[in-house]
C-alpha positions in Angstrom: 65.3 34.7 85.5 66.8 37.7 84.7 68.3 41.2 86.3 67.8 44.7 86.6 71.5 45.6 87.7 72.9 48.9 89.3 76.5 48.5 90.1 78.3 51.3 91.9 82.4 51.2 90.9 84.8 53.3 92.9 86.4 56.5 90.9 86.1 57.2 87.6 85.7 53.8 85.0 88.6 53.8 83.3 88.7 54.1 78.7 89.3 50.5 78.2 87.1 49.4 81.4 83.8 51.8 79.4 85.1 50.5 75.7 85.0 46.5 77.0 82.0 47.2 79.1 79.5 48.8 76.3 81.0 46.2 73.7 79.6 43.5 75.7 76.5 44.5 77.4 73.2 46.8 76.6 74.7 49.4 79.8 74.2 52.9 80.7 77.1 54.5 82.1 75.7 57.7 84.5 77.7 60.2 85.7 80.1 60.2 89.2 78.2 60.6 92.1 79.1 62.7 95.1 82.1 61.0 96.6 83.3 59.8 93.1 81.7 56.6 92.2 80.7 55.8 88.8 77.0 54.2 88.6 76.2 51.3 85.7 72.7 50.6 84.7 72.0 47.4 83.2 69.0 45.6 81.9 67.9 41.7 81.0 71.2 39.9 82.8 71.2 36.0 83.7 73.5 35.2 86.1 76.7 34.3 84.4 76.1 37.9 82.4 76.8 39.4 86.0 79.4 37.5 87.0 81.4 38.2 83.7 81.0 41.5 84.1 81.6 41.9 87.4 85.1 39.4 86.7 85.9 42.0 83.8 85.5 45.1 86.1 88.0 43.5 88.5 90.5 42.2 85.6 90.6 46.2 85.0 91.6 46.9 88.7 88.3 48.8 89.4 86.7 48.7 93.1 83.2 47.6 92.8 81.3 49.0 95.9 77.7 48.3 95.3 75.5 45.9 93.6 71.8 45.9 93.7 69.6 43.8 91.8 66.4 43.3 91.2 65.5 39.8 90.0 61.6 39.1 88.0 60.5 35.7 86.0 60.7 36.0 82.4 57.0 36.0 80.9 56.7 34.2 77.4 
């Protein structure tokens, strides 16, 4: 299985947060939304992807406040 991924930080991402971030995954960093929250889109994560990236987002000190995910079967 794998994930569609939205995941909603707190504030701005920090430099090293975006550089270790888009080294490691395919990930589209929008702008802050209203009440300054920075929004990751994220395609084609298994389940250890998201937990290492949401471990990595905390190793930086960064608030994660949402994470929505929409899960589909893999077709061969």
């Amino acid at each position: 299985m794998t994930a569609r991924l939205r995941v909603t930080v707190a504030g701005p991402l920090s430099t090293a947060a975006t550089s270790a971030v888009q080294a490691r995954y395919d990930v589209v960093i929008g702008p802050r939304r209203a009440g300054d929250e920075t929004v990751l889109d994220l395609e084609e994560l298994d389940q250890s992807a998201i937990r290492g990236l949401l471990t990595l987002l905390w190793d930086f000190g960064h608030d994660v406040v949402a994470v929505t995910n929409e899960t589909k079967e893999r077709t061969s």
